[in-house]
C-alpha positions as CSV (number, residue, x, y, z in Angstrom):
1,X,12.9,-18.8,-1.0
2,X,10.4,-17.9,-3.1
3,X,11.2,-15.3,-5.7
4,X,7.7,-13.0,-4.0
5,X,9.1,-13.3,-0.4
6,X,12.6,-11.7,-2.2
7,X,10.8,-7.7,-1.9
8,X,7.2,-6.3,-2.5
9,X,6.3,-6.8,-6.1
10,X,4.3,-4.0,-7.4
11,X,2.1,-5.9,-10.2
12,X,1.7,-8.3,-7.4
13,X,0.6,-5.4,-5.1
14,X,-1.6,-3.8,-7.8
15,X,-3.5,-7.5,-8.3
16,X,-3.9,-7.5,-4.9
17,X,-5.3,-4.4,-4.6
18,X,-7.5,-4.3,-7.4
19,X,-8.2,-7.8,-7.8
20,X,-6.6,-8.2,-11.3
21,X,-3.9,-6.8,-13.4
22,X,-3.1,-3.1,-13.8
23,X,-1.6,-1.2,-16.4
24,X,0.1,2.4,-16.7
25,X,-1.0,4.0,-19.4
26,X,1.8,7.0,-20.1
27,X,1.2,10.5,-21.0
28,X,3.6,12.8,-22.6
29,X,2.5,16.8,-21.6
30,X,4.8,19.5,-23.5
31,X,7.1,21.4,-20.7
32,X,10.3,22.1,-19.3
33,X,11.2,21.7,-15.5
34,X,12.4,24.7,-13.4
35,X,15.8,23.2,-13.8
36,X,16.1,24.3,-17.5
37,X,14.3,27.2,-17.8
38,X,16.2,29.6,-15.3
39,X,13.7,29.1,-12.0
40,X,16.6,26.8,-10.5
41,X,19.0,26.5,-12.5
42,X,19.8,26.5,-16.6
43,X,20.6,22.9,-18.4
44,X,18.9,20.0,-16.8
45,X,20.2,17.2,-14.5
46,X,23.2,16.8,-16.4
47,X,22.2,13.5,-17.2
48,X,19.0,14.7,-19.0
49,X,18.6,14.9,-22.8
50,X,15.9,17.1,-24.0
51,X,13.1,13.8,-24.1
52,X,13.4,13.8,-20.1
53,X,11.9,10.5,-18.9
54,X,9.4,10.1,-22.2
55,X,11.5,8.3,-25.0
56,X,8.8,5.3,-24.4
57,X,5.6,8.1,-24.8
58,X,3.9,9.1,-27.4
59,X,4.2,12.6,-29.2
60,X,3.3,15.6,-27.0
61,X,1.8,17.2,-29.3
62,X,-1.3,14.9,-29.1
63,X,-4.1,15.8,-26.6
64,X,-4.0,14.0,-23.3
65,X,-7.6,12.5,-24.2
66,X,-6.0,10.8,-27.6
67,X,-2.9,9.8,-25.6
68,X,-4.6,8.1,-22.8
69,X,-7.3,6.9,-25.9
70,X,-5.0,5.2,-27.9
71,X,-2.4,3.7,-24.9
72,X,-5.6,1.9,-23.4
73,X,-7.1,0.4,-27.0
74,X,-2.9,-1.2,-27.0
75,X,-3.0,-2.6,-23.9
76,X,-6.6,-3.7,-24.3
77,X,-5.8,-5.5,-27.5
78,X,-2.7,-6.9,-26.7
79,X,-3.1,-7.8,-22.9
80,X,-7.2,-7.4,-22.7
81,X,-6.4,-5.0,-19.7
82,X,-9.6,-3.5,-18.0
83,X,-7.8,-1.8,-15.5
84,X,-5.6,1.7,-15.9
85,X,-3.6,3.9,-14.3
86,X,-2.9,7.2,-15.6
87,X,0.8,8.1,-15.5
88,X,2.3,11.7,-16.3
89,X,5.4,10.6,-17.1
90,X,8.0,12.9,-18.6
91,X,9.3,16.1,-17.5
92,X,7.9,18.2,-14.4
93,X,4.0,17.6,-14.1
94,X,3.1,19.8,-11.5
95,X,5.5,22.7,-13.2
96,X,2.5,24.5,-15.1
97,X,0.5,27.1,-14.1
98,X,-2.2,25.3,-11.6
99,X,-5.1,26.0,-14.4
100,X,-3.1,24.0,-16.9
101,X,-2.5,21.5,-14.0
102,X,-5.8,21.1,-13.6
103,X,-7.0,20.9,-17.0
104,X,-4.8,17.7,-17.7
105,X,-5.9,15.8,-14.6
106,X,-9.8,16.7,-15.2
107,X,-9.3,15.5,-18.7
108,X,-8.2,12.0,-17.8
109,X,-10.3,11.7,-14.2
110,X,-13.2,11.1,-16.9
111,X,-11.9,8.5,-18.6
112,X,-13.2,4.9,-18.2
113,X,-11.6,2.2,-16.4
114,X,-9.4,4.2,-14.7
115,X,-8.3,3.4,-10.6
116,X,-5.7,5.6,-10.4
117,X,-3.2,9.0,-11.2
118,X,0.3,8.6,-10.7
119,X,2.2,11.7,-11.4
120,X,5.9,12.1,-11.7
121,X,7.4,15.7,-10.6
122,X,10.2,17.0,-8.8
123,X,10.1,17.4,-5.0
124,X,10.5,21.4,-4.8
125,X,7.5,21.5,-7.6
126,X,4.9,20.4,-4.5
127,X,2.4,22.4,-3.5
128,X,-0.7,22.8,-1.4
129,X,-3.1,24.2,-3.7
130,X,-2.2,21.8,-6.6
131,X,-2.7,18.8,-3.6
132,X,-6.0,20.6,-2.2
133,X,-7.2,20.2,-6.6
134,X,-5.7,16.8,-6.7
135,X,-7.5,15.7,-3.6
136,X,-11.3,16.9,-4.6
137,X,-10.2,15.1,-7.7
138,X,-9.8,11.6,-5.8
139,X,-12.8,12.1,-3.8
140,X,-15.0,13.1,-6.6
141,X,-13.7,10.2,-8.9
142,X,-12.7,7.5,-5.9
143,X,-9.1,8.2,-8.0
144,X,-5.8,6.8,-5.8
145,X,-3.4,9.4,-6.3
146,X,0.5,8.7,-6.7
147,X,2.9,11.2,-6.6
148,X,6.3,10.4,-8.2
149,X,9.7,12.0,-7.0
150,X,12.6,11.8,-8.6
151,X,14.6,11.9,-5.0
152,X,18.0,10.3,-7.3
153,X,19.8,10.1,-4.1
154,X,20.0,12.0,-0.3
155,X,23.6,12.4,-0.8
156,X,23.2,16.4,-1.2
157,X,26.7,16.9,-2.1
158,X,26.0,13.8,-5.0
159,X,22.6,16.0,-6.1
160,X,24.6,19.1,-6.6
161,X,27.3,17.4,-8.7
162,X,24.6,16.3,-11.1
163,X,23.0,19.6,-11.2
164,X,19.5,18.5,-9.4
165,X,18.9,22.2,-8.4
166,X,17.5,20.8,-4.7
167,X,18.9,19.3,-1.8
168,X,17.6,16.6,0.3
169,X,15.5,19.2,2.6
170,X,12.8,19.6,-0.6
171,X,12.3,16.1,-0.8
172,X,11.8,15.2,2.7
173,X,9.3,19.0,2.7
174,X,7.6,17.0,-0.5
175,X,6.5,14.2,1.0
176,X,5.3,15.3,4.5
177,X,3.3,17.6,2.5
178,X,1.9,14.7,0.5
179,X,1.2,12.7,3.2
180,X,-1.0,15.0,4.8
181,X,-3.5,14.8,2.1
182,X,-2.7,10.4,2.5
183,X,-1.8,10.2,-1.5
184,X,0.9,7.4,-1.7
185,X,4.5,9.0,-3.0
186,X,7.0,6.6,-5.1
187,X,10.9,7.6,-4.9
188,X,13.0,7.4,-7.8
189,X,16.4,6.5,-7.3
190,X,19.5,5.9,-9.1
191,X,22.0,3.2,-7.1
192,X,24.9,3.8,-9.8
193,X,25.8,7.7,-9.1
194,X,29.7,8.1,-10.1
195,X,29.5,10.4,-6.4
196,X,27.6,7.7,-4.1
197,X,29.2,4.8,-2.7
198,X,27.5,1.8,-0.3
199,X,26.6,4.4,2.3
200,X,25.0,6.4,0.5
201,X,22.8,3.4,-0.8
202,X,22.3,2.5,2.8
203,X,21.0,6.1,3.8
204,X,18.6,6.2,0.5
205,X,16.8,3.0,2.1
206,X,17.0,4.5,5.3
207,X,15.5,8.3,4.8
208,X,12.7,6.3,2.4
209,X,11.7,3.8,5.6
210,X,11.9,7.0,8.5
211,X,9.7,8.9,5.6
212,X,7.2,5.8,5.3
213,X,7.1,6.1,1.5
214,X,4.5,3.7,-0.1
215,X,6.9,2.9,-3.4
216,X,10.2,3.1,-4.9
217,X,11.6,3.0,-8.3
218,X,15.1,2.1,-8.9
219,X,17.0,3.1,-11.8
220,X,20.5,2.5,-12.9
221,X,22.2,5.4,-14.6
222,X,22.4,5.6,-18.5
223,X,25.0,8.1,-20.0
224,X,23.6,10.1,-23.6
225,X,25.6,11.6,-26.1
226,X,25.8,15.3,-25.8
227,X,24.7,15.5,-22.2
228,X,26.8,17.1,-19.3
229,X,27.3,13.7,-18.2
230,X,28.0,12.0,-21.4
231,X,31.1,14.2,-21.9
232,X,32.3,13.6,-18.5
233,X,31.8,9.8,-19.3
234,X,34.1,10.5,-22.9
235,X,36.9,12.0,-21.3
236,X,37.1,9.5,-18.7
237,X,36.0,11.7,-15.8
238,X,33.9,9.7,-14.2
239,X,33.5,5.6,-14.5
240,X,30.4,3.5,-13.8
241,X,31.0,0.8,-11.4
242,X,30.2,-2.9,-12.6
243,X,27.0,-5.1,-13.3
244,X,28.1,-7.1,-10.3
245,X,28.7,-4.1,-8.5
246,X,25.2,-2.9,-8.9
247,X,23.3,-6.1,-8.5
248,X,25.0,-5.8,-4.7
249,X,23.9,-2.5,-4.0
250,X,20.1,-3.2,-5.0
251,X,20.5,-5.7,-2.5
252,X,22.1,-3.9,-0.2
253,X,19.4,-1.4,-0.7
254,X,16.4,-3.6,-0.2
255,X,17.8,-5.2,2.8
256,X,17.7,-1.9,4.5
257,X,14.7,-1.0,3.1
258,X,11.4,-1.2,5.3
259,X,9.5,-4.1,4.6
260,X,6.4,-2.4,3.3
261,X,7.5,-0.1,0.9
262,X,6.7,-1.9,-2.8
263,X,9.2,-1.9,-5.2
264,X,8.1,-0.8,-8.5
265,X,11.1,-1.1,-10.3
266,X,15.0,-2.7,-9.8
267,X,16.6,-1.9,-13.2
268,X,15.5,1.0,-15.4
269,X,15.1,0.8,-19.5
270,X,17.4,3.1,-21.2
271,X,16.7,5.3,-24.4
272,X,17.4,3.6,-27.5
273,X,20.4,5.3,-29.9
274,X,22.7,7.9,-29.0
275,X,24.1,6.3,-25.8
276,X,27.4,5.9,-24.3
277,X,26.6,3.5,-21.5
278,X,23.4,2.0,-20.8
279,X,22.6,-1.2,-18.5
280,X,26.5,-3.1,-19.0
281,X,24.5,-3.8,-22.6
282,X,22.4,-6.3,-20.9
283,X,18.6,-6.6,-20.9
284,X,17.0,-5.3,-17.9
285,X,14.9,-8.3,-17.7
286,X,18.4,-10.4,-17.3
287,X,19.4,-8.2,-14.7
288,X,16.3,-7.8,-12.9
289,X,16.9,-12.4,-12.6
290,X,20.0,-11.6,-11.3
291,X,19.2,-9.8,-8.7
292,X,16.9,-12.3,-8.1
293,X,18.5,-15.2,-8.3
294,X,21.4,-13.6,-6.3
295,X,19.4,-12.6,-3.2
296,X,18.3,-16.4,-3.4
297,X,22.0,-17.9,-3.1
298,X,22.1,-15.3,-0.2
299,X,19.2,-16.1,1.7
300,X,18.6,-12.7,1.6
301,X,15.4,-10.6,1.0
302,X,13.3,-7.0,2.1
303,X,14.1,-5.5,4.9
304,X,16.5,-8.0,6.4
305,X,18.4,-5.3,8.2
306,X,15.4,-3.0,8.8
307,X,16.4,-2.7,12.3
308,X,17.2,1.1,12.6
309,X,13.9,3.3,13.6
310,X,12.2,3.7,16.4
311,X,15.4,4.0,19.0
312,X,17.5,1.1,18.0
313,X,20.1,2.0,20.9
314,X,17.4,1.1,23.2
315,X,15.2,-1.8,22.5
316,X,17.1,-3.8,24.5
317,X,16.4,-2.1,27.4
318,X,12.5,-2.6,27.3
């Protein structure tokens, strides 16, 4: 089997749909989430160090103008790109008062080249009035609109152990409130959770498919130094299970996963420096080919078991 009929490839999906290559072009805002600063809860995901998802960003102390400016002269250089996305990455995006919100996104709806927004956020930091902005924003500049959740798991009892500071109920509220206004949502999930087993990777592709979500981003987890998590990893609390181990439960995930969802990501890079455990020490491009090459031996691929919705207990009755 060919390694495109494995899952949905997103740079495959985003040639198709644009008719050529498309980069991300990452922007680093200054902020918090409502999981540090006392709204929620005090101290992060305890697998969070204070850079949140934007070690690979620039500084946040330059405008969103220069950062978008000088990410797109890179990949124009290097790659001769002529197609962007603009992608809030780090921290909580919609977590600012909606005036700042909306400051950021006019900022970079004027930029050239653009076909897209993609910004990540957490699922109880969705709201109607920033969607109503963000929607007169997609009309007005023909912008697609991604929303990014960082879902980690459904197992609710695995989201409190890590500190999330919301339950499954916020995410599935999130995207039904997303949908309404038709901008696509990506779910970011973590397979490797010390507190999730295979059932719980079964029920991530499960709630994703019921909830029709356009993409998903898998991560594996990567333990830093003076973190929550990192002293649970040092004193042997918790263990992380195996490369092997993982490459089965992408698998296991995808092949539970609905066939039209696009997979953005199967392996997450870590931070550089100041780690405890990140990615068995192997290249996520080398593990990305084994998953690969692993749902090949298989005869596996996408959505092999997607056999679950609309009333399973009585298709064979019709």
């Amino acid at each position: 089997m060919k390694q495109n009929k494995l899952y949905l490839n997103y740079a495959e999906h985003l040639q198709q749909r644009y008719g050529e290559k498309v980069y991300k072009l990452p922007i680093n805002l200054p902020g918090t989430c409502p999981n540090r600063d006392g709204t929620v809860g005090y101290g992060g995901c305890i697998f969070c160090d204070e850079e949140g998802s934007g070690f690979e960003c620039l500084s946040n102390t330059l405008a969103v103008e220069k950062q978008l400016a000088e990410n797109k002269a890179f990949f124009k250089k290097r790659f001769n790109a002529q197609k962007f996305i603009a992608y809030f990455q780090a921290f909580t995006n919609t977590y600012l008062p909606l005036e700042d919100f909306k400051r950021n996104i006019r900022a970079v709806s004027e930029s050239e080249d653009l076909v897209g927004i993609s910004i990540s956020t957490r699922p109880d930091c969705i709201n109607e009035q920033y969607l109503e902005f963000l929607a007169e924003i997609s009309k007005e500049k023909s912008l697609d609109i991604t929303i990014e959740l960082g879902l980690q798991t459904v197992n609710y009892h695995a989201l409190q152990q890590i500190n999330r500071g919301h339950t499954l109920a916020e995410f599935i509220d999130a995207v039904m409130r997303i949908k309404k206004y038709k901008f696509a949502v990506c779910a970011h999930v973590i397979l490797n959770l010390p507190w999730d087993n295979e059932l719980d990777v079964v029920e991530n592709a499960k709630i994703i498919s019921a909830l029709a979500v356009d993409y998903v981003k898998l991560h594996s987890l990567y333990v830093v130094k003076n973190t929550k998590l990192g002293e649970l990893y040092r004193d042997n609390k918790i263990t992380i299970i195996s490369l092997n181990e993982y490459i089965e439960r992408v698998i296991l995930f995808l092949e539970y996963l609905q066939p039209g969802t696009v997979v953005q990501r199967l392996v997450g890079k870590g931070p550089q420096g100041n780690l405890y455990f990140c990615n068995w020490d192997t290249s996520w491009w080398k593990i990305k080919s084994l998953i690969e090459e692993k749902m090949e031996a298989k005869g596996t691929f996408q959505g092999k078991k997607f056999d679950y919705l609309n009333g399973k207990a009585v298709k064979s009755m019709l």
